[in-house]
C-alpha positions as CSV (number, residue, x, y, z in Angstrom):
1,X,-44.6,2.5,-0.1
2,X,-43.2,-0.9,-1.3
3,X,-40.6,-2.5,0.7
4,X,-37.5,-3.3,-1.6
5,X,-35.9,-4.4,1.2
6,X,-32.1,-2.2,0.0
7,X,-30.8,-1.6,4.1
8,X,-29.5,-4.3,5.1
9,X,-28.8,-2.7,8.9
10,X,-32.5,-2.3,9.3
11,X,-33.5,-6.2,8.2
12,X,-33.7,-9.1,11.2
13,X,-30.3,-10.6,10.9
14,X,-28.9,-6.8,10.7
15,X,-25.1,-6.1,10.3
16,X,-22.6,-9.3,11.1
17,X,-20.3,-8.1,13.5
18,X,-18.3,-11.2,13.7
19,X,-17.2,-11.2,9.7
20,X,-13.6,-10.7,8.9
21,X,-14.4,-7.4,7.1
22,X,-15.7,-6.2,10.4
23,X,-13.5,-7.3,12.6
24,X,-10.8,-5.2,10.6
25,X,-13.5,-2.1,10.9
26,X,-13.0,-2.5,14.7
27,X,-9.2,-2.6,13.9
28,X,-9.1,0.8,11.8
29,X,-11.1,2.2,14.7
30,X,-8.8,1.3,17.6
31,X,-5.6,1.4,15.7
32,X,-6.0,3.8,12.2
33,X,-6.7,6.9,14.8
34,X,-3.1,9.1,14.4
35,X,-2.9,12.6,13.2
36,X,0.1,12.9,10.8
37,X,0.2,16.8,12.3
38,X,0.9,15.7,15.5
39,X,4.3,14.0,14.8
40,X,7.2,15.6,16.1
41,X,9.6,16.0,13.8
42,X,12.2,18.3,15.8
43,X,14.9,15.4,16.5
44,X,14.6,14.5,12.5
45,X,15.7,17.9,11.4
46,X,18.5,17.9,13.5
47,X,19.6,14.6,12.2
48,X,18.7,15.3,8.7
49,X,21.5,18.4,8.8
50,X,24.1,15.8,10.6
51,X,23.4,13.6,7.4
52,X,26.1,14.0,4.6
53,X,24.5,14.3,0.5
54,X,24.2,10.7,-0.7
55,X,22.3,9.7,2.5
56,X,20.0,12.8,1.9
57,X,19.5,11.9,-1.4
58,X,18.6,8.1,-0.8
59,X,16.1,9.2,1.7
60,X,14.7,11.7,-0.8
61,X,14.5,9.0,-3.1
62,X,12.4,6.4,-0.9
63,X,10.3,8.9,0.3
64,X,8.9,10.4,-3.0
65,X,8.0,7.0,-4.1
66,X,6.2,6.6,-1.4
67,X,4.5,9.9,-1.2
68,X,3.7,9.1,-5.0
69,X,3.1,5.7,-4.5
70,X,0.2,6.7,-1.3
71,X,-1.4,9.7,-3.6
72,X,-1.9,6.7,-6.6
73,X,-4.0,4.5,-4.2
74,X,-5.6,7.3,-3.0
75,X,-6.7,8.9,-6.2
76,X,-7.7,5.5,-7.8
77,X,-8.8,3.6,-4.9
78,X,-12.5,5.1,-5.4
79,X,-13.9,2.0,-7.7
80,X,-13.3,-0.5,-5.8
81,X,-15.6,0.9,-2.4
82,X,-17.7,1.5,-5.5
83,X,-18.1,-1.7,-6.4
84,X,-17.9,-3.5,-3.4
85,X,-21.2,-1.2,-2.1
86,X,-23.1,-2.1,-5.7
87,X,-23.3,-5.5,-4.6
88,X,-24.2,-4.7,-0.8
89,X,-21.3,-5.9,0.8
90,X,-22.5,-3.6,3.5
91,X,-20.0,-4.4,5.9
92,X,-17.3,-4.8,3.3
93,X,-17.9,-1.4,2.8
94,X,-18.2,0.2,5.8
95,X,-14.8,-1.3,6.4
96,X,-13.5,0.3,2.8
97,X,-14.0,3.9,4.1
98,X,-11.1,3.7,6.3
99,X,-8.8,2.7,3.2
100,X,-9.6,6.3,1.5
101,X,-9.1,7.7,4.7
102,X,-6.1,6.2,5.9
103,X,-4.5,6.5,2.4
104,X,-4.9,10.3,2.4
105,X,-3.3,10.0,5.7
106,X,-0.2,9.1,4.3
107,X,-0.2,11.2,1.6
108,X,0.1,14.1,4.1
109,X,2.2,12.2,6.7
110,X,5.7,12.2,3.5
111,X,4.6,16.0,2.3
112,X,4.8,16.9,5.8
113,X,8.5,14.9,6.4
114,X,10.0,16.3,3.2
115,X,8.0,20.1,4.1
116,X,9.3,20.3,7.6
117,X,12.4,17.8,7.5
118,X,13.9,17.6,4.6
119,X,12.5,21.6,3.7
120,X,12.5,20.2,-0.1
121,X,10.5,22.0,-2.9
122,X,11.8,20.9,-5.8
123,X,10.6,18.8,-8.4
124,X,10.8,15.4,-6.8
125,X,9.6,13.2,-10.1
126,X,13.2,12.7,-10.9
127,X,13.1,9.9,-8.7
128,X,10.3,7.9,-10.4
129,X,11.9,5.8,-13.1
130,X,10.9,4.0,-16.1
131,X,9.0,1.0,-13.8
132,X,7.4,3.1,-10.9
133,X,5.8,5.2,-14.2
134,X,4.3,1.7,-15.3
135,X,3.2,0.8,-11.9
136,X,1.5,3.7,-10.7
137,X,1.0,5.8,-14.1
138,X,0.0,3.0,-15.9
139,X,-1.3,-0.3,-14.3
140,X,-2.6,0.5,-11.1
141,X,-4.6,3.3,-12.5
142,X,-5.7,0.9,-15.2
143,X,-6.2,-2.0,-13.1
144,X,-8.6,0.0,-10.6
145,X,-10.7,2.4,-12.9
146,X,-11.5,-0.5,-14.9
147,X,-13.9,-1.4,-12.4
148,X,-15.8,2.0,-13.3
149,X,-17.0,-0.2,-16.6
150,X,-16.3,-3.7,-15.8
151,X,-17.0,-4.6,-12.3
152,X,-16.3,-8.6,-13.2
153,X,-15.1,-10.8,-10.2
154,X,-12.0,-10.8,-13.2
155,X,-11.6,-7.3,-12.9
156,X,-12.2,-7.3,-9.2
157,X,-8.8,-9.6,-8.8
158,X,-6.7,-8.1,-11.2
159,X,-7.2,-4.7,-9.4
160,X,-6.8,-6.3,-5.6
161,X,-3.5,-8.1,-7.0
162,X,-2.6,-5.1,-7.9
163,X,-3.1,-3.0,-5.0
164,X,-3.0,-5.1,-2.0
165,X,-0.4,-7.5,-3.1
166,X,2.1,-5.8,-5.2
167,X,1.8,-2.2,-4.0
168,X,1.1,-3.0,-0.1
169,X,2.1,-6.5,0.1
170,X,5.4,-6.3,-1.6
171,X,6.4,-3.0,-2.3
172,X,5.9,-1.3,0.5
173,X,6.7,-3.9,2.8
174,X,10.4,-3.5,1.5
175,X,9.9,0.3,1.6
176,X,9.5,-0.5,5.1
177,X,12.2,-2.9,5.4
178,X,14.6,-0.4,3.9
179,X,13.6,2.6,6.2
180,X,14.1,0.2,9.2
181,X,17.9,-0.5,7.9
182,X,18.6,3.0,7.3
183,X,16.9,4.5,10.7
184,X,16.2,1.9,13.0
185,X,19.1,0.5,13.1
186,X,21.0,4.2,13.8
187,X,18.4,5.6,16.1
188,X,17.6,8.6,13.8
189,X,14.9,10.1,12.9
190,X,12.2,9.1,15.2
191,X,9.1,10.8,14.1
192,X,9.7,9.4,10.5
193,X,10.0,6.1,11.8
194,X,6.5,6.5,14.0
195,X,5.1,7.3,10.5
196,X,6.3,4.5,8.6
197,X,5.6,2.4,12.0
198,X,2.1,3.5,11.7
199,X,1.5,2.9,7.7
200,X,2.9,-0.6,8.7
201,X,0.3,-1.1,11.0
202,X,-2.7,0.4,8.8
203,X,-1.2,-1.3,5.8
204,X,-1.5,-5.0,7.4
205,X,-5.3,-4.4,7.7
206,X,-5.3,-3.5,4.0
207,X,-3.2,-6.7,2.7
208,X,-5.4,-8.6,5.1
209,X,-8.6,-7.4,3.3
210,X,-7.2,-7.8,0.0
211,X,-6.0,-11.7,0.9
212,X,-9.9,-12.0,2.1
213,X,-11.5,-10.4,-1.3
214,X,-9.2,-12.6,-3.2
215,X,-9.9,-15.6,-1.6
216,X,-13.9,-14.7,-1.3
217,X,-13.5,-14.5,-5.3
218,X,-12.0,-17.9,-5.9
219,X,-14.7,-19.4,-3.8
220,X,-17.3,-18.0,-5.3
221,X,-15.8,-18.1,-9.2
222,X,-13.7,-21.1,-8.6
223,X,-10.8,-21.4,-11.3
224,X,-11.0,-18.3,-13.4
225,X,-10.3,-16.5,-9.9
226,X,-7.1,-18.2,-9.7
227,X,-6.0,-18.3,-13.2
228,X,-6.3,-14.1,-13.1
229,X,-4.5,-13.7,-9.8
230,X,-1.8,-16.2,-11.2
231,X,-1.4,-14.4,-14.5
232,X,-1.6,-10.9,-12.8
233,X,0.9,-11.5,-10.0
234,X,3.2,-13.1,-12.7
235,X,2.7,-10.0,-14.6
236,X,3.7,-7.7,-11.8
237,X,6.7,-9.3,-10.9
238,X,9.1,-7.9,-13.2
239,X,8.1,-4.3,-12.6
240,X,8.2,-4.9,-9.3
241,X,12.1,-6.1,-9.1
242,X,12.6,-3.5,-12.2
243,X,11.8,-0.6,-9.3
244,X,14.3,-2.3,-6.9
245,X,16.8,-2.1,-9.4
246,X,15.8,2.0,-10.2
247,X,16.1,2.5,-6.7
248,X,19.5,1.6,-6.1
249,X,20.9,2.1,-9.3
250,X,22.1,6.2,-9.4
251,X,24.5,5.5,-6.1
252,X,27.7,3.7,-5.9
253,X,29.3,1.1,-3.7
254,X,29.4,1.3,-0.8
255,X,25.6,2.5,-0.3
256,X,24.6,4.6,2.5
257,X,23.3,3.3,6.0
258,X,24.7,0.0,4.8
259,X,21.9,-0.8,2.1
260,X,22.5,-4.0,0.2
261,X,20.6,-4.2,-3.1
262,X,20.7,-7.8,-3.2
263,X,19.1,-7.9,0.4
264,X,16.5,-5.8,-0.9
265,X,15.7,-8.0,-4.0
266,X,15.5,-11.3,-1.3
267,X,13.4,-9.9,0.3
268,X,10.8,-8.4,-2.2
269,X,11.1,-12.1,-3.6
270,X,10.0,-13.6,-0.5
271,X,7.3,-11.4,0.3
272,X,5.8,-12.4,-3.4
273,X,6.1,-15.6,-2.7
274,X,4.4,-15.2,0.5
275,X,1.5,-13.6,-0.7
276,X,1.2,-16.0,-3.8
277,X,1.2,-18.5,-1.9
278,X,-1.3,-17.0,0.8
279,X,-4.3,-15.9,-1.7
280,X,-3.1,-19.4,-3.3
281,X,-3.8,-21.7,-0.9
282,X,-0.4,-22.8,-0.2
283,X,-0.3,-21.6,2.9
């Protein structure tokens, strides 16, 4: 039988331990291991019953779009490991198979809050507004199964800028930010703030990768890279403020837990700007 050579684990230099994609593989290992079933949830159902209507309804709110927001990635997220393994990025890869995992995670981590919490089973898409529809519905879907056709270092960037710095790098960090003000800051609901604690954590390995891919692609395509990621965060940008705006918008003055839109916008702001500048090279 002809050697063709295809496993790279098997050849001399065999797999390189000391790459960045690895390195976050020992990460997911030490850190990604939490079972969303074993969060105890008992103190959050007592404070969700001491919580009056608008705060109920707020939380409600942020936690569908994130349930939503985690079953998107993890329905569309499929392309990219695809990808990544057709060009034998072997340990890129083998790092890729805790995103899928770790996505699902949270997926069942909200269904379980709003199942055993919040005992909702209603309809919950009223909360998804005209932008979160585009985002998740439209261009994160789009951006991702693309790469089923067109697996171009182009498409490669448009769909990491997508998911790893819009989704994970600026909306969920102020997901995250808003969950600390309303929780954190009144010492309720401690299993929900393990959860988002934990997403946090798994997240940061995610954004980390997608910085790394990006910045693999402008080395290796120069320009082009760069011109796509400029373009596609520039895109993104609106929709991304335009959800801020749907979040806050169906509640009056003065908001629950002491939520300031404004605050909220800042911050989103600054986390783009972060990231921009990051995959960028400005800093």
């Amino acid at each position: 039988m002809a050697q063709t050579g295809r496993f790279k684990s098997t050849r001399a230099a065999g797999l390189d331990f000391e790459s960045f994609p690895m390195r976050l593989f020992q990460k997911a290992k030490q850190l990604g291991i939490w079972d969303p079933q074993a969060i105890d949830f008992r103190k959050d159902r007592e404070d969700w019953q001491s919580f009056d209507d608008v705060q109920k309804e707020i939380i409600l709110h942020l936690t569908t779009l994130f349930l939503g927001g985690e079953e998107a990635v993890t329905l569309d997220l499929l392309p990219l490991i695809r990808v990544v393994a057709e060009e034998g990025r072997l340990e890129e890869e083998m790092y890729l198979t805790s995103f899928l995992w770790e996505e699902a995670k949270h997926v069942e981590a909200f269904r379980i809050f709003l199942d055993v919490v919040a005992q909702e089973n209603s309809d919950l898409t009223r909360f998804q507004g005209d932008n979160y529809r585009l985002l998740f519905e439209e261009e994160l879907p789009g951006a991702l199964q693309r790469l089923r056709e067109d697996p171009s270092p182009v498409a490669q960037a448009e769909a990491s800028v997508t998911y790893n710095l819009i989704v994970e790098g600026v909306l969920a960090e102020t997901g995250y930010q808003a969950y600390f003000t309303m929780l954190e800051e009144a010492d309720v609901m401690p299993g929900m703030r393990e959860v988002v604690g934990k997403l946090k954590q798994d997240e940061s390995r995610h954004l980390a990768y997608g910085v790394y891919l990006l910045s693999r692609l402008v080395e290796e395509h120069g320009d082009e890279i760069g011109r796509t990621i400029d373009s596609r965060m520039n895109h993104l940008l609106p929709i991304a403020l335009g959800m801020i705006d749907e979040v806050f918008e169906p509640y009056e003055e003065p908001l629950p837990f002491g939520l300031e839109k404004a605050e909220f916008v800042n911050f989103a702001t600054t986390q783009f700007q972060k990231r921009y500048q990051r995959v960028m090279g400005g800093g």
